[in-house]
PyMOL CGO cylinders between C-alpha atoms (Angstrom):
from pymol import cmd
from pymol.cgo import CYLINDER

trace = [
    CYLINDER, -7.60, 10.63, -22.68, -10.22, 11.44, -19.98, 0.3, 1, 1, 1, 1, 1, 1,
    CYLINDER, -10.22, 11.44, -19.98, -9.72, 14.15, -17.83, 0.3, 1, 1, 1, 1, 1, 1,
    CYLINDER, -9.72, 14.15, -17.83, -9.14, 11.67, -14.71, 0.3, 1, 1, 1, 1, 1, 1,
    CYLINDER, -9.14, 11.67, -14.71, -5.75, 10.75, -16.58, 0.3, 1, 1, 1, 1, 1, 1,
    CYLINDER, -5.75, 10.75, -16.58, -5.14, 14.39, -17.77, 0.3, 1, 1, 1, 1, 1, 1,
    CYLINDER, -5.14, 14.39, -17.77, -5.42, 15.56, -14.24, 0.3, 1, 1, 1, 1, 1, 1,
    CYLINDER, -5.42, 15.56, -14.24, -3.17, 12.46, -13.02, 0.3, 1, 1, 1, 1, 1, 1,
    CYLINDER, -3.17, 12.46, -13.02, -0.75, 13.67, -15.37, 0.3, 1, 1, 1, 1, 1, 1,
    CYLINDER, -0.75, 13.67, -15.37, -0.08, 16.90, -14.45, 0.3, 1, 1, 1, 1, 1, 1,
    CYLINDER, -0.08, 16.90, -14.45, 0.28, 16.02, -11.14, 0.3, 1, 1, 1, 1, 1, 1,
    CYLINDER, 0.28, 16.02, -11.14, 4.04, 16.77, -10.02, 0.3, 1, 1, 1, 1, 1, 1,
    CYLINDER, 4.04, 16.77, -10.02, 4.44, 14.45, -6.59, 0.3, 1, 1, 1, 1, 1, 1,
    CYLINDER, 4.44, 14.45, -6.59, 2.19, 11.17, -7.60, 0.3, 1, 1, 1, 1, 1, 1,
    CYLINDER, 2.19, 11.17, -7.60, 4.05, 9.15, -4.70, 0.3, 1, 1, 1, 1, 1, 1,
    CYLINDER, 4.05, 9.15, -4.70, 2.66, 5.87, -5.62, 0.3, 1, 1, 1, 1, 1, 1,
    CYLINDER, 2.66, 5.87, -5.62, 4.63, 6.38, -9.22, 0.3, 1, 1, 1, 1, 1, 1,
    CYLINDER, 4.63, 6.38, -9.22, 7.60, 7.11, -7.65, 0.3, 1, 1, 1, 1, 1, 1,
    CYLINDER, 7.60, 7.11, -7.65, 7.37, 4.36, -5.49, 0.3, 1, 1, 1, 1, 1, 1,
    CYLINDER, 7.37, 4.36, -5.49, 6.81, 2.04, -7.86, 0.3, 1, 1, 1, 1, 1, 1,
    CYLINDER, 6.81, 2.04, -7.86, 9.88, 3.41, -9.86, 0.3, 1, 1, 1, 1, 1, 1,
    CYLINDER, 9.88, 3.41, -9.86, 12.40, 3.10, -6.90, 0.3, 1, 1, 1, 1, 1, 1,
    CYLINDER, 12.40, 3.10, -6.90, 11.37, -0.80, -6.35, 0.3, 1, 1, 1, 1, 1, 1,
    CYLINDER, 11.37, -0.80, -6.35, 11.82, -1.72, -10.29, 0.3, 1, 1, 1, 1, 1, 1,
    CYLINDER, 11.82, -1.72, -10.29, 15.02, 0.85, -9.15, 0.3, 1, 1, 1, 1, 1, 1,
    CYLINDER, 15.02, 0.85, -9.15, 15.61, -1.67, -6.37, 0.3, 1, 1, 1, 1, 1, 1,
    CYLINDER, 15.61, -1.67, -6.37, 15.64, -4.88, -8.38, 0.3, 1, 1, 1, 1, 1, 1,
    CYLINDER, 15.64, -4.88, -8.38, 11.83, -5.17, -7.79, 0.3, 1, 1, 1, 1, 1, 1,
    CYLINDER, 11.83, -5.17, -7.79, 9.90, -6.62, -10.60, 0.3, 1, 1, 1, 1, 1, 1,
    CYLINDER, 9.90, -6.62, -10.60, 6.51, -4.97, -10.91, 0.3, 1, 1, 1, 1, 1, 1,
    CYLINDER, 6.51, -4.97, -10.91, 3.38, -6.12, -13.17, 0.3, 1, 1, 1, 1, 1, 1,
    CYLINDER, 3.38, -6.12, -13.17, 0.09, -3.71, -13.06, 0.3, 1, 1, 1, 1, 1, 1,
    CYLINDER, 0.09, -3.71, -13.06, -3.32, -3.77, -14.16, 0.3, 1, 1, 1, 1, 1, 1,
    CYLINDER, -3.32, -3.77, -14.16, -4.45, -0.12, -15.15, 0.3, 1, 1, 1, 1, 1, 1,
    CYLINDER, -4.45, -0.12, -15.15, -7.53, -0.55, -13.99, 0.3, 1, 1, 1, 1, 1, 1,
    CYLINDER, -7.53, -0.55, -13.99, -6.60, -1.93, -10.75, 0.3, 1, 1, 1, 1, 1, 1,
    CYLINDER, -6.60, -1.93, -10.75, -5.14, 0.09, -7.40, 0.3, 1, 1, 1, 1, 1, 1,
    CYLINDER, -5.14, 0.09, -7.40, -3.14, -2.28, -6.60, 0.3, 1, 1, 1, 1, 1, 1,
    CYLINDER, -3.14, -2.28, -6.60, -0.11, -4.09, -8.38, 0.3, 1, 1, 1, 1, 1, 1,
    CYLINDER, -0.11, -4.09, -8.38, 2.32, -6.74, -7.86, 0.3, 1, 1, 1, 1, 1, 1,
    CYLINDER, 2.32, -6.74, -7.86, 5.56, -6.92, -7.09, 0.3, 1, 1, 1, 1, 1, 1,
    CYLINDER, 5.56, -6.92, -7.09, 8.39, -9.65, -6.95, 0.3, 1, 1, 1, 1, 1, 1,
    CYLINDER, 8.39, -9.65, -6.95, 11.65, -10.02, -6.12, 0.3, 1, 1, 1, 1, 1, 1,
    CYLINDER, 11.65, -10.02, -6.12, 12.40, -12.98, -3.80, 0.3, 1, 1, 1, 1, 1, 1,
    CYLINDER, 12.40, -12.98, -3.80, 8.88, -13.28, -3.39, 0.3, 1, 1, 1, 1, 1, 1,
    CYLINDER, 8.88, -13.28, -3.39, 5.74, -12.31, -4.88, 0.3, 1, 1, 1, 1, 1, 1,
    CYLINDER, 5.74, -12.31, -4.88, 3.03, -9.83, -3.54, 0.3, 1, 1, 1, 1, 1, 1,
    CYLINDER, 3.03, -9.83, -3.54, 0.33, -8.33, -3.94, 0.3, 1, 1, 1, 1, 1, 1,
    CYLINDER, 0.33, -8.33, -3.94, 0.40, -4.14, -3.17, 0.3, 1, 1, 1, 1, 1, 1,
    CYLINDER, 0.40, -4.14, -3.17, -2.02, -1.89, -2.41, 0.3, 1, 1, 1, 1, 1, 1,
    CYLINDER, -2.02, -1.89, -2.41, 0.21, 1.99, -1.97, 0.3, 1, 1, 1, 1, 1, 1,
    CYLINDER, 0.21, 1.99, -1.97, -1.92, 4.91, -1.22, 0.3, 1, 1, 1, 1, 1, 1,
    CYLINDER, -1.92, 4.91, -1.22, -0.45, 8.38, -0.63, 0.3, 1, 1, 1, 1, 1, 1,
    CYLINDER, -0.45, 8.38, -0.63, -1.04, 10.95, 1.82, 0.3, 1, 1, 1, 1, 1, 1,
    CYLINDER, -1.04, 10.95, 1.82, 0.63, 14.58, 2.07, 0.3, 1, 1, 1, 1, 1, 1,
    CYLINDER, 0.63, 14.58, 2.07, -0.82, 15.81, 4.99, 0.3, 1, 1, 1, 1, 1, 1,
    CYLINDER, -0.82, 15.81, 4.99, 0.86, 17.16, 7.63, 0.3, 1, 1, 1, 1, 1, 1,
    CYLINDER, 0.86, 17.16, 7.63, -0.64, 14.26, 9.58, 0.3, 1, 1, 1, 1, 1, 1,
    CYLINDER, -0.64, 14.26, 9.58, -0.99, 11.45, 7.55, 0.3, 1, 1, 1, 1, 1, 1,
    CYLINDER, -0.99, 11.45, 7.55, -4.59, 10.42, 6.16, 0.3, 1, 1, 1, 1, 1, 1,
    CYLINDER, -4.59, 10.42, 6.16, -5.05, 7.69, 3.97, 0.3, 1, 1, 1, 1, 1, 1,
    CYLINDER, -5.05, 7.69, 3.97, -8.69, 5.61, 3.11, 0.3, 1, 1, 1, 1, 1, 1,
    CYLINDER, -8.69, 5.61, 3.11, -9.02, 2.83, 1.05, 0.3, 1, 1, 1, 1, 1, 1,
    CYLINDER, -9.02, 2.83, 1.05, -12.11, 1.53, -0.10, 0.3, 1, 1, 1, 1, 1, 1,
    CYLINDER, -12.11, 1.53, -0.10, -13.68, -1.81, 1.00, 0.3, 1, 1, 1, 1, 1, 1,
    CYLINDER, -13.68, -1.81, 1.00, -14.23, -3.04, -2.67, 0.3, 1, 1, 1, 1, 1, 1,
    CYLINDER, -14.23, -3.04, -2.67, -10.77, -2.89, -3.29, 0.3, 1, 1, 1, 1, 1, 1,
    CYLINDER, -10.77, -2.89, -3.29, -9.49, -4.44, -0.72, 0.3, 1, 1, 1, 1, 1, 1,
    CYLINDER, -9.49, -4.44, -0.72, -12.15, -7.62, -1.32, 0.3, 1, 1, 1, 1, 1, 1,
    CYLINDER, -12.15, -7.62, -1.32, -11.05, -7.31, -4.90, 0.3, 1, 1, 1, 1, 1, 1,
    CYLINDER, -11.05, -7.31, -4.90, -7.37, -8.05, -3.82, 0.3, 1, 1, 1, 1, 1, 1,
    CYLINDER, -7.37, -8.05, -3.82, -8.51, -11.15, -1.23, 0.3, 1, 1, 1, 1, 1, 1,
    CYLINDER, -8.51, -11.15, -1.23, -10.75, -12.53, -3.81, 0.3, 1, 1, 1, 1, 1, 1,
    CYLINDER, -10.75, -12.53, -3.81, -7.84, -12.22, -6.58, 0.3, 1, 1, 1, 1, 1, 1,
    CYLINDER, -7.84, -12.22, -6.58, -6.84, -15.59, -8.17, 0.3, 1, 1, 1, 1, 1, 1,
    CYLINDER, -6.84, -15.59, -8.17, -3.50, -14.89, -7.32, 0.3, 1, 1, 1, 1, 1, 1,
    CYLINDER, -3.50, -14.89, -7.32, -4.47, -14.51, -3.59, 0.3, 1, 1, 1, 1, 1, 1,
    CYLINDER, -4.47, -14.51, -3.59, -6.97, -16.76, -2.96, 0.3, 1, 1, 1, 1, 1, 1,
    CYLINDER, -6.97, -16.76, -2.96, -6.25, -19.69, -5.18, 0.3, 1, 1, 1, 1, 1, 1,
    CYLINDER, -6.25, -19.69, -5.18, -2.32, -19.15, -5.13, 0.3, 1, 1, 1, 1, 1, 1,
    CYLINDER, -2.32, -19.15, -5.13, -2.12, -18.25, -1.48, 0.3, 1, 1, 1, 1, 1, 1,
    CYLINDER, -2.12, -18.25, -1.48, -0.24, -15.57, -2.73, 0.3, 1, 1, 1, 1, 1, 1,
    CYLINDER, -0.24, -15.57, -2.73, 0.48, -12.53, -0.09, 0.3, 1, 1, 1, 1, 1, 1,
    CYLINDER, 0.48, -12.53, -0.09, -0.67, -8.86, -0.02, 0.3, 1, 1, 1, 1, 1, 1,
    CYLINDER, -0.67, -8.86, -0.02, -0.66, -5.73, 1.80, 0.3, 1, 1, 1, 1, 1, 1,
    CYLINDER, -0.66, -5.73, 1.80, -1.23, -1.99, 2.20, 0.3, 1, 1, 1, 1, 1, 1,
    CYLINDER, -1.23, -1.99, 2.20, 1.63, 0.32, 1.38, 0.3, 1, 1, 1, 1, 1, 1,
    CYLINDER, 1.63, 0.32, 1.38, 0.29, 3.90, 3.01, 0.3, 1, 1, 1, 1, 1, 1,
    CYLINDER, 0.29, 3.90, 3.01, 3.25, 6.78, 1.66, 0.3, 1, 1, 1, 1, 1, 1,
    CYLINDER, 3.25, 6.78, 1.66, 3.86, 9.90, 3.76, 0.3, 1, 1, 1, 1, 1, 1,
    CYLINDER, 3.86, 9.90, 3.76, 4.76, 12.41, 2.04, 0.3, 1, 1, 1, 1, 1, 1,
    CYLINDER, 4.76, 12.41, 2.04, 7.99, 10.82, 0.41, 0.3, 1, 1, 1, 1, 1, 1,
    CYLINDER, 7.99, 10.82, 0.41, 7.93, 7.65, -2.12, 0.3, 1, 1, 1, 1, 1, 1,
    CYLINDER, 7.93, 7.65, -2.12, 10.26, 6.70, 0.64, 0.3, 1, 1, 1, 1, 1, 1,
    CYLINDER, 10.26, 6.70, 0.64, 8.69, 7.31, 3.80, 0.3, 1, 1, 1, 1, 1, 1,
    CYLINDER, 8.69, 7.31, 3.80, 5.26, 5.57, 4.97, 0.3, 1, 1, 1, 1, 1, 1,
    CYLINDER, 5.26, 5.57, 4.97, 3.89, 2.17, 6.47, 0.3, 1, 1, 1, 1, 1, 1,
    CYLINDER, 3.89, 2.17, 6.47, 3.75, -1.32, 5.52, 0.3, 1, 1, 1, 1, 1, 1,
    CYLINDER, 3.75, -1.32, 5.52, 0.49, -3.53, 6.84, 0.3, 1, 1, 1, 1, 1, 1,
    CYLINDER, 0.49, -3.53, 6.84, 0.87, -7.34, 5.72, 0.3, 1, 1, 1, 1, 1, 1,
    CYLINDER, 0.87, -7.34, 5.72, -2.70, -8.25, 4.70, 0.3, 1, 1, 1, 1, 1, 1,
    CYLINDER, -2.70, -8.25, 4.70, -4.07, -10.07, 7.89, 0.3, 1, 1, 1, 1, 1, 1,
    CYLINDER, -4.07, -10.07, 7.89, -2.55, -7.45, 9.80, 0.3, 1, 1, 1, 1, 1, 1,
    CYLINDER, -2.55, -7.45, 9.80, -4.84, -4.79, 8.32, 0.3, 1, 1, 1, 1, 1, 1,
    CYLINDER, -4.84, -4.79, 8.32, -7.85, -6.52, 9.53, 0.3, 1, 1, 1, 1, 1, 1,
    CYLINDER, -7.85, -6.52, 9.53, -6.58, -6.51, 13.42, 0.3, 1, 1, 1, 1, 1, 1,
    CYLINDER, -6.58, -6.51, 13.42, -5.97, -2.86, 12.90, 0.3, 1, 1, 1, 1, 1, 1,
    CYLINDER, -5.97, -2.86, 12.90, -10.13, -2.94, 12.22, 0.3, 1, 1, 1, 1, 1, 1,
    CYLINDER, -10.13, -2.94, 12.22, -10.21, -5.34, 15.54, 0.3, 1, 1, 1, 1, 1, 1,
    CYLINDER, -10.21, -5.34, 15.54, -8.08, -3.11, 17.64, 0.3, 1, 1, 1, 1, 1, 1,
    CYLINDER, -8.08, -3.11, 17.64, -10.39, -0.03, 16.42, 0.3, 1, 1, 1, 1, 1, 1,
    CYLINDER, -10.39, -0.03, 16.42, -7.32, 1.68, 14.86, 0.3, 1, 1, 1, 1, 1, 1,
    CYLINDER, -7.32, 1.68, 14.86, -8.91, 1.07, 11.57, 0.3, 1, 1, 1, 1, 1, 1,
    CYLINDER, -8.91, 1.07, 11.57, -12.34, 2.44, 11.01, 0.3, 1, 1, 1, 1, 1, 1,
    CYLINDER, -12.34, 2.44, 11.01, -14.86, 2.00, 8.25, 0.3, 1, 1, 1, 1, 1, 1,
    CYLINDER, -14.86, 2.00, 8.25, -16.69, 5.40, 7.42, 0.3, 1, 1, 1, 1, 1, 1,
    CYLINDER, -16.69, 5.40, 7.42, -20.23, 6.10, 5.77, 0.3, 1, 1, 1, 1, 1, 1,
    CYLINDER, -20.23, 6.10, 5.77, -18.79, 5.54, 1.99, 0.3, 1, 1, 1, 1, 1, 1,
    CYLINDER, -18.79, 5.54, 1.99, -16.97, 2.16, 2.66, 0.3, 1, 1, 1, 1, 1, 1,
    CYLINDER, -16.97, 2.16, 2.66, -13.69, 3.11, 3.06, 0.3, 1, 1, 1, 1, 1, 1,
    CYLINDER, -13.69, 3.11, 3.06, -10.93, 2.26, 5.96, 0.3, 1, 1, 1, 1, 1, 1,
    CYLINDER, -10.93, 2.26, 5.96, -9.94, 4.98, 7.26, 0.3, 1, 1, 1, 1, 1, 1,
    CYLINDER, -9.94, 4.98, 7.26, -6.18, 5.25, 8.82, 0.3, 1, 1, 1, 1, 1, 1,
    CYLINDER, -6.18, 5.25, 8.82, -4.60, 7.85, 10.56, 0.3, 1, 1, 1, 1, 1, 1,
    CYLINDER, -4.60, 7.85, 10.56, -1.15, 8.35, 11.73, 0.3, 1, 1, 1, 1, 1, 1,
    CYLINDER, -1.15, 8.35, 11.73, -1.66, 8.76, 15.33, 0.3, 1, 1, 1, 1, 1, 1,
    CYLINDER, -1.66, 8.76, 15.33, -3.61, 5.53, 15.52, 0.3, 1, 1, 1, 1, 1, 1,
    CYLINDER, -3.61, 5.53, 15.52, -1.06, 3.30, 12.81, 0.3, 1, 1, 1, 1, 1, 1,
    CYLINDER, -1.06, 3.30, 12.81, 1.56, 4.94, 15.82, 0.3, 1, 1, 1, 1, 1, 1,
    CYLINDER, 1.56, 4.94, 15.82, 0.14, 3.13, 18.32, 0.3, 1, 1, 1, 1, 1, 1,
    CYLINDER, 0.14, 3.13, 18.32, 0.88, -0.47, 16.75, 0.3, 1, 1, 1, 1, 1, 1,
    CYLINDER, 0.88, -0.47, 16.75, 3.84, -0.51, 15.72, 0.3, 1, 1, 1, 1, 1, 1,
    CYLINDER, 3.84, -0.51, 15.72, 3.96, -4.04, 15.43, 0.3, 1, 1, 1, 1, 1, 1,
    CYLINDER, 3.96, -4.04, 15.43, 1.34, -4.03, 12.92, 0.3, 1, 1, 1, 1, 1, 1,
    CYLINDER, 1.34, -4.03, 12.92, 1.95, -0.74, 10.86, 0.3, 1, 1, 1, 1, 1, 1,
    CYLINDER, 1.95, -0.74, 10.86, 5.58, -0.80, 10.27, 0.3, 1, 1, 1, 1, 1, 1,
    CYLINDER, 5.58, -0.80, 10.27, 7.02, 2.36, 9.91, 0.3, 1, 1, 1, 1, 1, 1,
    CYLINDER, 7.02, 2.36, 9.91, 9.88, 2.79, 6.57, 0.3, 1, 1, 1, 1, 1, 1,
    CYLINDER, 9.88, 2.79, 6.57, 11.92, 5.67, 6.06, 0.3, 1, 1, 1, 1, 1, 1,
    CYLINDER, 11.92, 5.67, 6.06, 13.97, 3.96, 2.83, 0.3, 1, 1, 1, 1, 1, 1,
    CYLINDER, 13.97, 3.96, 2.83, 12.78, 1.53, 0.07, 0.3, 1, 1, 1, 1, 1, 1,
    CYLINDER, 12.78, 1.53, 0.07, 15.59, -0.79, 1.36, 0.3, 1, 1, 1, 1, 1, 1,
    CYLINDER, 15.59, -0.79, 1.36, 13.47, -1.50, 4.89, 0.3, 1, 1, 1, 1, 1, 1,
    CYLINDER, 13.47, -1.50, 4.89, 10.33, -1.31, 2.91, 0.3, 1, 1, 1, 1, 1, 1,
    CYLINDER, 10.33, -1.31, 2.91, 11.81, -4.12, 1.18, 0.3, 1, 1, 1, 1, 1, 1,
    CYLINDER, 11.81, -4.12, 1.18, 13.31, -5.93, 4.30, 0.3, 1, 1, 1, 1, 1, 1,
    CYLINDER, 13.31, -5.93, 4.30, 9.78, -5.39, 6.43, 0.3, 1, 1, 1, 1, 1, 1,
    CYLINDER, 9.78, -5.39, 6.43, 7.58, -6.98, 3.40, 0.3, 1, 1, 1, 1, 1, 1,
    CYLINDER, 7.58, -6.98, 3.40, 9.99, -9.76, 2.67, 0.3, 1, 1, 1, 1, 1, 1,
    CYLINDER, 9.99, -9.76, 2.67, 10.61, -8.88, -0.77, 0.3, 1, 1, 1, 1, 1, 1,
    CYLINDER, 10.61, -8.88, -0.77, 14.37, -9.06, -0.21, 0.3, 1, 1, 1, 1, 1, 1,
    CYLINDER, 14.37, -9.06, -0.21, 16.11, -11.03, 2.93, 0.3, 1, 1, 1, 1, 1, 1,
    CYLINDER, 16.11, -11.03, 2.93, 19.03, -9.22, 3.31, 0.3, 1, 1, 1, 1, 1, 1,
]
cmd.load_cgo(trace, "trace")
C-alpha cells in the first residue's frame, strides 16, 4: 500500500465514497476504474461521473484539464455517445452541484470557470451561484438523481 492510499484511508469524511455508496444505496449501479477520477454510473441511463469534494466554508473545487479530456476522449463517450458530467460535493455526500458535460464548458465561456497556471478548472461557489441553470444545485441524492437523469421519477 503506498502512502497515497494509507492517507486516503484514514480519512474520516471522503465525500466522493459516500456518495458513491448512497447511489448503489439508491438503486444506482456503479463500475470504477481505480486509477481513474471518474466512474460510471447507471440506472435508467448510463453516465459518465466526475465527483470532487470540497469542505470549505465556501466551496472550492479544481479539476484538472487531463482528466476531463481523458473522460471526452473515453470510448464510452466518444464512440458510444455516452453522457458525462461533474459532480462538485459541498460538504455533505448529499449536498453539491451537478454540471452535464457541455454545460461545463459554457461555464469556461461565461468566465465562471477559469483555468489556472497548473491546468486545472477552477470553480467557486459564488460564481456556480450565478448560473443556476448550468450548475444545478442538490441538497438529496434523490434530485441529484432527478437533475442528471439517472432516474425519471
Amino acid at each position: 500500500m503506498s502512502l497515497g492510499e494509507i492517507f486516503d484511508s484514514l480519512r474520516s469524511d471522503d465525500l466522493v465514497g459516500k456518495f458513491k455508496k448512497e447511489l448503489v444505496d439508491a438503486g444506482v449501479k456503479i463500475a470504477e476504474d481505480r486509477v481513474a477520477k471518474y466512474f460510471a454510473a447507471e440506472k435508467e441511463i448510463a453516465l459518465l461521473l466526475l465527483a470532487h469534494e470540497s469542505n470549505l466554508e465556501k466551496g472550492w473545487w479544481g479539476i484538472h484539464q487531463d482528466i476531463v479530456a481523458r473522460v471526452i476522449n473515453s470510448e464510452p463517450v466518444k464512440t458510444n455517445h455516452l453522457g458525462w458530467g461533474a459532480i462538485l460535493l459541498h460538504k455533505s455526500c448529499r449536498r453539491g452541484y451537478w454540471i452535464p458535460g457541455d454545460d461545463l464548458f459554457q461555464l469556461k465561456t461565461l468566465r465562471l470557470v477559469t483555468l489556472g497556471n497548473e491546468g486545472q478548472y477552477h470553480f467557486n461557489q459564488d460564481n456556480l451561484d450565478k448560473a443556476p441553470g448550468i450548475a444545478k444545485q442538490f441538497f438529496s441524492i434523490k434530485t441529484f438523481l432527478l437533475q442528471s437523469g439517472l432516474q425519471k421519477n
